[in-house]
C-alpha positions as a Markdown table, in Angstrom:
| # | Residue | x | y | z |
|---|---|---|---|---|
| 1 | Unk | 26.4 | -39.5 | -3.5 |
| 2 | Unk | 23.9 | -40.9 | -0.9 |
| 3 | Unk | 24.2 | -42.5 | 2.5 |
| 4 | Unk | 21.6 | -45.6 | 2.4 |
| 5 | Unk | 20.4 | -46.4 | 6.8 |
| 6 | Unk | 19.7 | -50.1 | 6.7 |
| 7 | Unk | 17.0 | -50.9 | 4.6 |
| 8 | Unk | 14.9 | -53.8 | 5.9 |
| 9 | Unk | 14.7 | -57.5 | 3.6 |
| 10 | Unk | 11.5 | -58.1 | 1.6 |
| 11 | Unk | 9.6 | -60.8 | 1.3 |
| 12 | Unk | 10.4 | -62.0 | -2.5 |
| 13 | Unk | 7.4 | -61.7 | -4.8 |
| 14 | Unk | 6.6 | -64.1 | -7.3 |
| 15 | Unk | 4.9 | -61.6 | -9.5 |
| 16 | Unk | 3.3 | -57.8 | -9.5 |
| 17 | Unk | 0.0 | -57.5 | -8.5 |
| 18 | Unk | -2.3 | -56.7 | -11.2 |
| 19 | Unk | -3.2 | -53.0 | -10.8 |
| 20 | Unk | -1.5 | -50.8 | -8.0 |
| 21 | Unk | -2.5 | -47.4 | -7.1 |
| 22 | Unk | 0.1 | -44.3 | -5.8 |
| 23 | Unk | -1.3 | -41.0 | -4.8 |
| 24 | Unk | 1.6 | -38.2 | -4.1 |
| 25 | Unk | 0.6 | -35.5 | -2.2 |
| 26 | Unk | 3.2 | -32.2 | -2.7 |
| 27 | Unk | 2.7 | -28.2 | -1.7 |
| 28 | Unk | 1.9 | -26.5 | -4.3 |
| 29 | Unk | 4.5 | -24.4 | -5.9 |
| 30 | Unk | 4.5 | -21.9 | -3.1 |
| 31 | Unk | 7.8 | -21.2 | -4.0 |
| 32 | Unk | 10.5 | -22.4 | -6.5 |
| 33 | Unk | 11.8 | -25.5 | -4.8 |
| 34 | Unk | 8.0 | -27.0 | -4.2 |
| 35 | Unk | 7.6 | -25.6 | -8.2 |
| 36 | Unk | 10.3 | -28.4 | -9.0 |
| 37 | Unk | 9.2 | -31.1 | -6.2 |
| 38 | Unk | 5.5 | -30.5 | -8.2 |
| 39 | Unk | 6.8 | -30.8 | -11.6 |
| 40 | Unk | 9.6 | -33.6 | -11.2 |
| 41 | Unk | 6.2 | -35.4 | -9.5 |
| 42 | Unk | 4.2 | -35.0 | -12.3 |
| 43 | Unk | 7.3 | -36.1 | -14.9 |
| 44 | Unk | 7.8 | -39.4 | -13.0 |
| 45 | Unk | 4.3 | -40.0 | -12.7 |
| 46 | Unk | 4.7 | -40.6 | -16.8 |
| 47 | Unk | 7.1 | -42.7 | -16.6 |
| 48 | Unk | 6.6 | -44.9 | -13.9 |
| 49 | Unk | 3.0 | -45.6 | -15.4 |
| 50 | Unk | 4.7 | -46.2 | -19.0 |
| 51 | Unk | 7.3 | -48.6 | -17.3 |
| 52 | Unk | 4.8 | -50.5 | -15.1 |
| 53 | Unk | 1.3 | -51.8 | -16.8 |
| 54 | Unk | -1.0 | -52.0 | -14.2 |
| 55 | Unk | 0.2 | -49.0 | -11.9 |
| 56 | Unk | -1.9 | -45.6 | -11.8 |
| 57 | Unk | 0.3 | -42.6 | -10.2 |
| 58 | Unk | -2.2 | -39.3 | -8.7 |
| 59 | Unk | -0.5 | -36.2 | -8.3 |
| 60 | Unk | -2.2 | -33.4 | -6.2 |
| 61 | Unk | -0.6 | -30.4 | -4.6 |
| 62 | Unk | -2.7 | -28.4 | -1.6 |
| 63 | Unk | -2.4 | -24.9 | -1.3 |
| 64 | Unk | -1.6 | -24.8 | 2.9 |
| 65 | Unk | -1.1 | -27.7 | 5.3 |
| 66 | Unk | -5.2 | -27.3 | 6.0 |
| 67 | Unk | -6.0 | -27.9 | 2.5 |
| 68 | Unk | -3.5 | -31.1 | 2.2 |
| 69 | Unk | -4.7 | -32.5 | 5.8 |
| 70 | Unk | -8.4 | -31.9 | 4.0 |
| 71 | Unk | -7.2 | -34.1 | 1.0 |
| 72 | Unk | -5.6 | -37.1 | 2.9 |
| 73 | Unk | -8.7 | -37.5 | 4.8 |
| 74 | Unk | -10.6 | -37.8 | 1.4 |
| 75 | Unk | -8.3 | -40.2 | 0.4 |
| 76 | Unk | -8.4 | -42.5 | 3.6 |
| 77 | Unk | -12.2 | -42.4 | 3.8 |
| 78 | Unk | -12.5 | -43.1 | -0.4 |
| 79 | Unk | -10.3 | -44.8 | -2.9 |
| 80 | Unk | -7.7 | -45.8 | 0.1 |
| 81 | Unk | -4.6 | -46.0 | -2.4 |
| 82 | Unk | -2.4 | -48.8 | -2.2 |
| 83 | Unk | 0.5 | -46.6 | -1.5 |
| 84 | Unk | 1.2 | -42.6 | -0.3 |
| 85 | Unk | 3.9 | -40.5 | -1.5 |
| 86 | Unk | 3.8 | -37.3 | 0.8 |
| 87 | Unk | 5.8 | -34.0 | 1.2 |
| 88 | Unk | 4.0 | -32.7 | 4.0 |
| 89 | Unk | 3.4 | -28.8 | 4.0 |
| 90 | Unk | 4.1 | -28.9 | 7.8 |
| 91 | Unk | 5.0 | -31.9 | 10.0 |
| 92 | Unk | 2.7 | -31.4 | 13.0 |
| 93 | Unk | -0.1 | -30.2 | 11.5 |
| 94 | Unk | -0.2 | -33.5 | 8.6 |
| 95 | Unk | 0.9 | -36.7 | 10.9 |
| 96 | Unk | -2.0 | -37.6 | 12.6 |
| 97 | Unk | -3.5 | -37.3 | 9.0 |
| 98 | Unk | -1.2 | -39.7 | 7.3 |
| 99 | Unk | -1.5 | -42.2 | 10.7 |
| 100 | Unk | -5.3 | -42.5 | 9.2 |
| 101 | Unk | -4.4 | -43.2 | 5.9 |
| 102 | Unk | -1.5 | -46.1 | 7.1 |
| 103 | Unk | -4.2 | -47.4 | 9.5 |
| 104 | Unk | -5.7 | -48.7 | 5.8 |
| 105 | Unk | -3.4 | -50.5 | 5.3 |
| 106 | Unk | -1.2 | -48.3 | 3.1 |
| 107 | Unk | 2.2 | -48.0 | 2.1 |
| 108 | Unk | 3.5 | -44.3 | 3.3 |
| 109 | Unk | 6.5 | -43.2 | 1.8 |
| 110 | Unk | 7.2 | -39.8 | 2.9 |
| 111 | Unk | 10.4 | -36.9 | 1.6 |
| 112 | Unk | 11.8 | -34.4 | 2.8 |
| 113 | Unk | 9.7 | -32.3 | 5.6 |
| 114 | Unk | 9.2 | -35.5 | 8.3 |
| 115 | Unk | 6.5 | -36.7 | 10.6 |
| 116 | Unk | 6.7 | -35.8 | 14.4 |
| 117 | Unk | 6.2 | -39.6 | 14.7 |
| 118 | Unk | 8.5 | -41.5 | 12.4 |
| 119 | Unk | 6.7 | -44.6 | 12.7 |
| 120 | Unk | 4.3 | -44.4 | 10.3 |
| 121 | Unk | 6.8 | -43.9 | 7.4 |
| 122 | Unk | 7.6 | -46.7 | 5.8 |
| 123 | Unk | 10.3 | -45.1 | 3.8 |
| 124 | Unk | 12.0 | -41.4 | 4.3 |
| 125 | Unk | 13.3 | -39.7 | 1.8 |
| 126 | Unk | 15.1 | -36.5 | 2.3 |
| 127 | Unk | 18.1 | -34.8 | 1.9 |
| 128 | Unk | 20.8 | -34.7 | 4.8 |
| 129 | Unk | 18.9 | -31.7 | 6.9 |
| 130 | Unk | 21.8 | -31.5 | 9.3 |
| 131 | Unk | 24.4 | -31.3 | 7.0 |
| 132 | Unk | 22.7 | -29.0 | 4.7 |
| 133 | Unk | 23.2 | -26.6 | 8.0 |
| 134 | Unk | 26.5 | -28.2 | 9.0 |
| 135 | Unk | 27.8 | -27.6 | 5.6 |
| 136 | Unk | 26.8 | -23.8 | 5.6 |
| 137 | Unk | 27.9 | -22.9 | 9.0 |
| 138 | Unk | 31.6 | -24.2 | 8.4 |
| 139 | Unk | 31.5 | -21.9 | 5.6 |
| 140 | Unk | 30.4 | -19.1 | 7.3 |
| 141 | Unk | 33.2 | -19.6 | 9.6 |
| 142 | Unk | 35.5 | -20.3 | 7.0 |
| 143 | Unk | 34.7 | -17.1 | 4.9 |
| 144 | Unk | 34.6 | -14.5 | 7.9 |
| 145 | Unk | 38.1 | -16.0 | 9.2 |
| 146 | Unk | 36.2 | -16.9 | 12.0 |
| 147 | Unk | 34.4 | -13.8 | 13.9 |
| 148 | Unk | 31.3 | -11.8 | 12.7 |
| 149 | Unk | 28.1 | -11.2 | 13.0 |
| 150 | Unk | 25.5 | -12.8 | 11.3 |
| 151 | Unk | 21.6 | -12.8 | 10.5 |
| 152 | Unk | 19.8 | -16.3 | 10.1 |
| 153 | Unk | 16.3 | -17.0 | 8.3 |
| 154 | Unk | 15.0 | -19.8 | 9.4 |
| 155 | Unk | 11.9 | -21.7 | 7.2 |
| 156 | Unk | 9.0 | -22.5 | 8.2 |
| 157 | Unk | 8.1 | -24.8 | 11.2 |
| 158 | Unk | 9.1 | -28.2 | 10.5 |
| 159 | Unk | 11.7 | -30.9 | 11.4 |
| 160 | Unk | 13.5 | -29.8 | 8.4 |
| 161 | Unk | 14.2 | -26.4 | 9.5 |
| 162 | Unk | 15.0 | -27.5 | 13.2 |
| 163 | Unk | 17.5 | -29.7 | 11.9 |
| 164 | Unk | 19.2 | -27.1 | 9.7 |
| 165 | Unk | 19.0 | -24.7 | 12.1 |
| 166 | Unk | 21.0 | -26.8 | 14.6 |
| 167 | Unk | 23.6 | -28.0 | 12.1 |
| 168 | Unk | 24.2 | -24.2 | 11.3 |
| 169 | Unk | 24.6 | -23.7 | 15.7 |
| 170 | Unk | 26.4 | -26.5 | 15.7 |
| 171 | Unk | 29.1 | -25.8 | 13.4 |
| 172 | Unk | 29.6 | -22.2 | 14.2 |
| 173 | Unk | 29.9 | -23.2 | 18.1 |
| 174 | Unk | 32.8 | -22.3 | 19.6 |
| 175 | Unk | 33.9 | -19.9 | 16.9 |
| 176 | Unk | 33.8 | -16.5 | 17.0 |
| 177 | Unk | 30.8 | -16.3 | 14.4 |
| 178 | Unk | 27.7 | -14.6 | 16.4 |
| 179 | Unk | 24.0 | -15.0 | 15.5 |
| 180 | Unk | 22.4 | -11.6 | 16.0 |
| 181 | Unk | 18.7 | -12.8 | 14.9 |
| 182 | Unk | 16.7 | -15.4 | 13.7 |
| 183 | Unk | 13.3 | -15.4 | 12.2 |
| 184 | Unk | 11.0 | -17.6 | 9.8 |
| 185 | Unk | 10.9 | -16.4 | 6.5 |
| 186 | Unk | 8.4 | -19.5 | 5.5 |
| 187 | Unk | 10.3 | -20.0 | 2.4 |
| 188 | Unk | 9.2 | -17.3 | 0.6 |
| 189 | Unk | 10.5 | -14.8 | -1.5 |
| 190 | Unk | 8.5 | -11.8 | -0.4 |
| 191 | Unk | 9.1 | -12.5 | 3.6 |
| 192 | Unk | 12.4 | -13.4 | 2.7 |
| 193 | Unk | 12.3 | -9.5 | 1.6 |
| 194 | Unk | 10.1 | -8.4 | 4.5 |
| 195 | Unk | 12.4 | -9.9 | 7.1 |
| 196 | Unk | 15.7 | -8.7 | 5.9 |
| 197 | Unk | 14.2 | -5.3 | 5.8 |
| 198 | Unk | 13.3 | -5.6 | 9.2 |
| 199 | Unk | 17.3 | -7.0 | 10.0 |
| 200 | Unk | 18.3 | -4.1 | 8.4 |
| 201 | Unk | 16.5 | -1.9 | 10.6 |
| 202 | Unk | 17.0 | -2.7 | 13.6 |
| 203 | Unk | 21.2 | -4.0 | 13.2 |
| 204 | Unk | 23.4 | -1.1 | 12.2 |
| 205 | Unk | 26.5 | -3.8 | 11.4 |
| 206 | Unk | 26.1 | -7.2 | 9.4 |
| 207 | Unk | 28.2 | -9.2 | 8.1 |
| 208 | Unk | 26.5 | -11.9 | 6.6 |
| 209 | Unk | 23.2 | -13.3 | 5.5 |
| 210 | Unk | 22.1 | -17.3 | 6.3 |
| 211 | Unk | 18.9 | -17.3 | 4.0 |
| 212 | Unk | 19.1 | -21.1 | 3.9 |
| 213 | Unk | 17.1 | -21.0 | 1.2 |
| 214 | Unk | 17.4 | -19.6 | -2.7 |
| 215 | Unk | 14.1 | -17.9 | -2.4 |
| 216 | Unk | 14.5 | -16.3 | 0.4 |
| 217 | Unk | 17.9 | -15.1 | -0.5 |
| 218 | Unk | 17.0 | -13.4 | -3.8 |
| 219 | Unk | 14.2 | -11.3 | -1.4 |
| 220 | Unk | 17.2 | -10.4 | 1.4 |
| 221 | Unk | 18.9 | -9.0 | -1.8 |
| 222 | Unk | 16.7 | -7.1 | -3.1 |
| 223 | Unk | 16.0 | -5.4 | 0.5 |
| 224 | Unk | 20.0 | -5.3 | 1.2 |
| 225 | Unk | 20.3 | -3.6 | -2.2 |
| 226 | Unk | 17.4 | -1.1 | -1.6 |
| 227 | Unk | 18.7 | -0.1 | 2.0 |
| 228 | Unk | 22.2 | 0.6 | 0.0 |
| 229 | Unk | 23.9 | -1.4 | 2.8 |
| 230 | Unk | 27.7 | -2.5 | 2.1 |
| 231 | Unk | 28.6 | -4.0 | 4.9 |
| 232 | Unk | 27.2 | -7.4 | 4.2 |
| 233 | Unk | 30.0 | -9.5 | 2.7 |
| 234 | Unk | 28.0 | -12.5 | 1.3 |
| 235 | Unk | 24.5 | -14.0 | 1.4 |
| 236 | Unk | 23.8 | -18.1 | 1.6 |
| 237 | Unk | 20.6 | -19.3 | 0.5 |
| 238 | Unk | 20.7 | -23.3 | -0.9 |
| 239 | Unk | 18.7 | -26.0 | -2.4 |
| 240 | Unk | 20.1 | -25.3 | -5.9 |
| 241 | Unk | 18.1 | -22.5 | -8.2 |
| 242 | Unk | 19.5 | -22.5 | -11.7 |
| 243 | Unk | 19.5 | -18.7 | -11.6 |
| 244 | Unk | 22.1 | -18.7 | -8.5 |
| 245 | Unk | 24.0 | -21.9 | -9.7 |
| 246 | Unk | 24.7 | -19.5 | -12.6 |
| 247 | Unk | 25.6 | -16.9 | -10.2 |
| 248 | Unk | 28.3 | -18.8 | -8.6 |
| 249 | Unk | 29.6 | -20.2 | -12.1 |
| 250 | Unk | 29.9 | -16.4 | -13.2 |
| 251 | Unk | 31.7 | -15.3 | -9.8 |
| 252 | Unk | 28.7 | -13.4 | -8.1 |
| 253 | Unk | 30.4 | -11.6 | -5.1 |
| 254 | Unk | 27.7 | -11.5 | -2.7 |
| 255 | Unk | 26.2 | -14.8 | -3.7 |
| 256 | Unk | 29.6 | -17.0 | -3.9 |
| 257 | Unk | 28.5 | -20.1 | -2.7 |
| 258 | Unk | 25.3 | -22.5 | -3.0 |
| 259 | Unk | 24.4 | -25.5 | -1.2 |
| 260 | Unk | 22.5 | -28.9 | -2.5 |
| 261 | Unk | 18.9 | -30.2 | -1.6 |
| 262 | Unk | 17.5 | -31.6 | -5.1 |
| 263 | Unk | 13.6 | -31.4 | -5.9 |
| 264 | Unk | 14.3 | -34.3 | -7.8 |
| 265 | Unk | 14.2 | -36.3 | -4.2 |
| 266 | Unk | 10.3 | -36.9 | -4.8 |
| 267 | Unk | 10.9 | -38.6 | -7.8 |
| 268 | Unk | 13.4 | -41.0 | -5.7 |
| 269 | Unk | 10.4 | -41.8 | -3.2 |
| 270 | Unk | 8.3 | -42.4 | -5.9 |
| 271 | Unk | 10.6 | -44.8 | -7.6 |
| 272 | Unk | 11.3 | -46.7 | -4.7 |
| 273 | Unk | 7.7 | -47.1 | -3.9 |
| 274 | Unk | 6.8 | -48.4 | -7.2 |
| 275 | Unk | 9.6 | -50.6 | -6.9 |
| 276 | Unk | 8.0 | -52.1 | -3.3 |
| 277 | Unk | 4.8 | -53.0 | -5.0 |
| 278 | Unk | 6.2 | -53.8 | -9.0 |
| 279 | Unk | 9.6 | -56.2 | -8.1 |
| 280 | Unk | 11.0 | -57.8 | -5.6 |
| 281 | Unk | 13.2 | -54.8 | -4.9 |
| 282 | Unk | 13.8 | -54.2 | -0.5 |
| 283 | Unk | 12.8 | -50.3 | 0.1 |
| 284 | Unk | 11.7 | -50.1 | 3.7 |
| 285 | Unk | 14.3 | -47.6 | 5.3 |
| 286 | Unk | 15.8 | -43.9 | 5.1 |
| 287 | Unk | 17.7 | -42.4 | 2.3 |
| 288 | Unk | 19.6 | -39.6 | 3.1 |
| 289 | Unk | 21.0 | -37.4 | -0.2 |
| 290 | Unk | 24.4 | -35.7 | 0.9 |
| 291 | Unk | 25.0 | -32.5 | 0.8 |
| 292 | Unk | 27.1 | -30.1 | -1.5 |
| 293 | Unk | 28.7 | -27.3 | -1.1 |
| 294 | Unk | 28.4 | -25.7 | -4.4 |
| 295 | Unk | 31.3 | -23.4 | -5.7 |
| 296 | Unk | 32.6 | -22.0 | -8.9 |
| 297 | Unk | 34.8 | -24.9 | -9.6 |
| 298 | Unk | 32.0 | -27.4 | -9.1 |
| 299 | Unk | 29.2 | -24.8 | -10.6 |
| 300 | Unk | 28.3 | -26.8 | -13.7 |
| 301 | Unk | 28.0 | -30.2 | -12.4 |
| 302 | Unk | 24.4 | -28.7 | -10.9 |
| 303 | Unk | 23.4 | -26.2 | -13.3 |
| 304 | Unk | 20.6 | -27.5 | -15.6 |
| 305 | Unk | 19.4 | -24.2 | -17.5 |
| 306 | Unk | 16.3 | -26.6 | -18.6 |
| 307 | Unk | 15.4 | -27.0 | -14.7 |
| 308 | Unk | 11.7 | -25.5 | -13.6 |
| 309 | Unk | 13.8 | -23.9 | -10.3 |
């Protein structure tokens, strides 16, 4: 399901222009969510170019936000694309990067991790950030009958993660659910480790584990399981990994529950970008995917054991 904001009429085309150019800039696969955004880029790329003659898709992925800021400014100063596709590594550090590249002229589509000034998007694509935190905090109060104490790792600094983070607050607000520490975990597998080691240490009593993030909450596993701790009821990462879909389908005790944010998204901004320049179809606006709460009983609906993440 998807909430569609008001998208803005287009002026009616009476034909495609003869050659259009899209350049998508992703992360690289940093970790196994960007691995899928990278590949389901690259997989669209093929088929938009086999379904439209004349367009020409350019995937690149940058290694940190440095490297990506580095490879709009190329672009803006060069071959000045018709259109950008962009999931920016981190929001402040990339929006005064793709304001030079709209100042050409082009088309910015941009998914997932937002700009600090929404503006310059002509389309956002992402999924619902606030109910991605919304949804996972009512089951944390749900599942600890409504008092405990909890740990939370947050991502890395972007409006993504602010907006997760304040779903999760928001939902657990008035309960009797307790954060006892937050910290980034940048998405990553190995700090997702390093930081639940460091919970571990220094809280004598958990009771459960808001990874936010399927990465992150196979490292704050492997820690809990080396520190031998039992009193951690259940962890909650999200975002989908086939390995903890299958988890939940099998009844994993500590892992029960997953929640939805499809890589797949890029190839949604793609699509609709393409569609902008190659019909008459009316794109400029938000697209918000909704979010799932994944359980056993709805397990196999998003388990794809073919899936790169």
């Amino acid at each position: 399901a998807a909430l569609m904001l008001p998208f803005a009429a287009a002026t009616a085309r009476a034909a495609a222009p003869a050659h259009v150019t899209i350049a998508v800039s992703v992360p690289t696969a940093d970790h196994g969510w960007t691995g899928g955004v990278l590949y389901d880029a690259k997989q669209e790329a093929a088929v938009l170019e086999h379904a439209y003659p004349g367009l020409t898709v350019i995937v690149k992925s940058s290694a940190s936000a440095a490297d990506q800021a580095s490879a709009l400014e190329d672009l803006s100063a060069g071959s000045r694309p018709d259109a950008l596709v962009v999931l920016p590594y981190d929001s402040a550090q990339l929006t005064g990067a793709v304001r030079r590249v709209k100042q050409n002229g082009t088309f910015i589509a941009v998914v997932d991790r937002g700009l600090t000034d929404p503006s310059i998007q002509d389309v956002y694509v992402a999924g619902n950030n606030t109910e991605y935190g919304i949804v996972s905090g009512k089951y944390f109060v749900q599942a600890l009958g409504g008092h405990g104490d909890v740990v939370v790792m947050r991502g890395i600094p972007t409006v993504v993660d602010t907006q997760r983070v304040d779903g999760f607050q928001h939902a657990i607000a008035g309960s009797g659910v307790k954060v006892l520490d937050m910290q980034f975990a940048n998405w990553s597998r190995d700090q997702g480790f390093r930081v639940m080691q460091d919970f571990l240490a220094k809280h004598p009593h958990i009771d459960a584990v808001w990874a936010a993030d399927d990465d992150v909450a196979q490292g704050a596993l492997r820690a809990i399981a080396q520190a031998h701790r039992t009193d951690i009821r259940f962890v909650v990462g999200g975002a989908g990994m086939k390995e903890v879909i299958k988890g939940v389908m099998d009844g994993n005790a500590l892992m029960p529950i997953d929640v939805s944010y499809p890589p797949a998204m890029v190839k949604t901004a793609m699509d609709l970008t393409a569609a902008h320049f190659m019909s008459n179809a009316a794109v400029r606006g938000t697209l918000l995917l909704s979010t799932v709460l994944i359980t056993k009983e709805n397990a196999r609906e998003y388990y794809d054991p073919n899936s790169p993440f």
